[in-house]
Structure formats: C-alpha cells, structure tokens
C-alpha positions in Angstrom: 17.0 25.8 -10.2 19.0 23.1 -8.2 22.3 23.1 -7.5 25.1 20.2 -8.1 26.2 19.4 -5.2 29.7 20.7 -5.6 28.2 23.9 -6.2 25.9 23.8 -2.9 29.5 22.8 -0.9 31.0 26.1 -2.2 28.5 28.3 -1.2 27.7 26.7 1.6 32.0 26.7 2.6 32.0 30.7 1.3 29.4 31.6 3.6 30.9 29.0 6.4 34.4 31.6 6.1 32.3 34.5 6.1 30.5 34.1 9.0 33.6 32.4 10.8 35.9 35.8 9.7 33.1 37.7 11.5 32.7 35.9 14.5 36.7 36.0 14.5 36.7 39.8 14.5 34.2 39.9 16.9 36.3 37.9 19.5 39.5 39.8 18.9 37.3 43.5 19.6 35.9 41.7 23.2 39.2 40.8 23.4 40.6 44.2 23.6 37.9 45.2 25.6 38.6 42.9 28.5 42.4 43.4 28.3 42.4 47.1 27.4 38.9 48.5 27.8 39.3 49.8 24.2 36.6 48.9 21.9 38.5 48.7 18.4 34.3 48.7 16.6 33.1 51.8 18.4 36.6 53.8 17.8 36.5 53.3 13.8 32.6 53.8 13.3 31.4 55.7 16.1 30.1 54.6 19.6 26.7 53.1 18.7 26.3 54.6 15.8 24.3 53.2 13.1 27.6 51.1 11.4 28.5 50.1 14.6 25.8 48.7 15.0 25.4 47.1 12.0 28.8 45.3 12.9 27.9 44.5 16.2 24.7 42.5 14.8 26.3 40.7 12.0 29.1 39.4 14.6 25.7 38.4 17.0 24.2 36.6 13.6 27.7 35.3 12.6 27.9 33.2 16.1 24.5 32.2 15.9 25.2 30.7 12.4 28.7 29.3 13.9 26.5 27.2 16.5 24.9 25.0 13.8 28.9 23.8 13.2 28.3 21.6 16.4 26.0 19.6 13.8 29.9 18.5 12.1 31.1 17.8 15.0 29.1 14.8 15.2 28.9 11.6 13.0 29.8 13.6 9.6 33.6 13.6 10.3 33.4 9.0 10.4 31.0 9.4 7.5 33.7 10.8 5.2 36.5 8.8 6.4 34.6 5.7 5.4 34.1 6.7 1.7 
C-alpha cells in the first residue's frame, strides 16, 4: 500500500516531533546532571533499572535519528523556496 505523499510528510513530521521531544528531554536530564549532579531519569524510574533504561536508549536512538536532520540542512531549504 503506498502512501500520498501528504500522508508520508505527516508521519514522517509525527515521528520527526517524537524523536526531537526525546532528544529534548534527554538534554534537559544531562543538563541537571552537569549543573546539579541530579539525574531527574534515574530519580523517577530507578537507578538503572529496567525503565530507566529503556529511557535512556530511546533518547540514545532519538539523537541518532535527529543526525539524519543535517540531510535538511542542505539544498532542501532553496528547493522549496523555488516552488
């Protein structure tokens, strides 16, 4: 089954926010680390417990997703101001 291409924009956008919300929560727990030494992930689920480290591993696969965004950041942005 194919997808319009509409469609494929929307999931691709949902999953773009999902893994950027992640990667944002991420940064805001090593944040409190380095400025507080208080790990905001291990003090709601447990210090590596089996959540945690759940969490931890979708924030490490949410920034690996986030790198392919450096693909936009090319010629994309020119392409669509030219249409």
């Amino acid at each position: 089954m194919k997808l319009a291409k509409g469609e494929e924009n929307m999931k691709n956008r949902a999953l773009d926010c999902l893994a950027l919300t992640i990667a944002i929560i991420g940064a805001v727990n090593w944040g409190l680390i380095g400025l507080f030494s208080f790990d905001l992930v291990a003090f709601i689920f447990g210090n590596m417990s089996w959540f945690s480290r759940i969490i931890y591993a979708l924030v490490g696969i949410a920034g690996l997703y986030i790198i392919t965004f450096y693909m936009y950041t090319g010629g994309t942005a020119e392409t669509h101001h030219q249409a």
